[in-house]
SEPA-927038 format. One record per residue (C-alpha): residue in one letter; y, x, z. Coordinates in nm, 4 decimals. Each point is the difference from the previous one (the first is absolute). Example, Ala and Ser with C-alpha at 12.3 -4.5 7.8 and 13.67 -1.06 7.14 Angstrom:
! residues 2
+----+----------+----------+----------+
! aa !        Y !        X !        Z !
+----+----------+----------+----------+
!  A !  -0.4500 !   1.2300 !   0.7800 !
!  S !   0.3440 !   0.1370 !  -0.0660 !
+----+----------+----------+----------+
This chain:
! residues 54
+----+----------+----------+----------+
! aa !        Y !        X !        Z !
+----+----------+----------+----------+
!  X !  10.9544 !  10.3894 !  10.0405 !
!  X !  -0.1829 !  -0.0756 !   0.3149 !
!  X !  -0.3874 !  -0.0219 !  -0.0284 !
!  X !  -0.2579 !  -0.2070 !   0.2103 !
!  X !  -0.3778 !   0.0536 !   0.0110 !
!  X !  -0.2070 !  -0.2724 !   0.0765 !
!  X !  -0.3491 !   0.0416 !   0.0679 !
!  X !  -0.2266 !  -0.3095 !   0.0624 !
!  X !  -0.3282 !  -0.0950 !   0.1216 !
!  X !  -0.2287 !  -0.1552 !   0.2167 !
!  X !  -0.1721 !  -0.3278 !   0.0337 !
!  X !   0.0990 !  -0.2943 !  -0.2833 !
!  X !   0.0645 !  -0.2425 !   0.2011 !
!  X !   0.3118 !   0.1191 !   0.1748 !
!  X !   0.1269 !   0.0233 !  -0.3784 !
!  X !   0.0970 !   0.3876 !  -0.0457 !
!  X !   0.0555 !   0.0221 !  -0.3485 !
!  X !   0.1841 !  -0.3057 !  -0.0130 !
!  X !   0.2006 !   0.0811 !   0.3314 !
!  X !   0.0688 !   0.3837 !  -0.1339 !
!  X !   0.1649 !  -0.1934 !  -0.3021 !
!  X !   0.2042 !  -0.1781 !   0.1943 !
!  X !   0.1292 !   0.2635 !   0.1783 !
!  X !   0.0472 !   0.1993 !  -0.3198 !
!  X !   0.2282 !  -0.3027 !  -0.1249 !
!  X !   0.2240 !   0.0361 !   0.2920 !
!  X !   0.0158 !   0.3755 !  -0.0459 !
!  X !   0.0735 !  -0.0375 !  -0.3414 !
!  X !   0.3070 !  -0.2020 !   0.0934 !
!  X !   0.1710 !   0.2396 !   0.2083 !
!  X !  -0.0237 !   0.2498 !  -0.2513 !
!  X !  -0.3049 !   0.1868 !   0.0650 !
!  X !  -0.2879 !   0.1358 !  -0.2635 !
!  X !  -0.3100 !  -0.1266 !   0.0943 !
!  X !  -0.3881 !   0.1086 !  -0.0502 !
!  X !  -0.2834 !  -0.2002 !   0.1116 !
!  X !  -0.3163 !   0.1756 !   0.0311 !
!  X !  -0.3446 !  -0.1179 !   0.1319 !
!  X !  -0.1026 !   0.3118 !   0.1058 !
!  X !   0.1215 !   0.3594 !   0.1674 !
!  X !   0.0485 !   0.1760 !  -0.3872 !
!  X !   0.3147 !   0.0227 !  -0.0065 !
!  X !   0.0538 !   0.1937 !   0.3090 !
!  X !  -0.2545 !   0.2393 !  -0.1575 !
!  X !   0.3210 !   0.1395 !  -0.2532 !
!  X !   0.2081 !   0.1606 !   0.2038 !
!  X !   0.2504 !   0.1039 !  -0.2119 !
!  X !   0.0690 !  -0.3675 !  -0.1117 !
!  X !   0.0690 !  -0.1640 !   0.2911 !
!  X !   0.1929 !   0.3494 !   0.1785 !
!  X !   0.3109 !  -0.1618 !  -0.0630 !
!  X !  -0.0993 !  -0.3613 !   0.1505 !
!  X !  -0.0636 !   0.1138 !   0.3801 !
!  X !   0.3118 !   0.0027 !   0.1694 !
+----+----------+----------+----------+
């Protein structure tokens, strides 16, 4: 299965949670596994996300 990692942030008012959703959505639809995070810790487990980085 393919994976994304999306990691948002940054000032509310250009929306990032909601804009990192969206984008998750259309990710979603072409097949892809999707994990939102609001901050860098998942990068911190490397063996997780070995398989992701292509």
């Amino acid at each position: 299965m393919k994976q994304a990692l999306i990691i948002y942030g940054g000032w509310e008012g250009h929306a990032p949670k909601e804009t990192s959703q969206f984008y998750q959505t259309l990710l979603e639809s072409e097949g892809y596994q999707v994990t939102l995070a609001s901050d860098f810790e998942p990068l911190y487990h490397k063996e997780e996300i070995k398989g992701w980085i292509c």
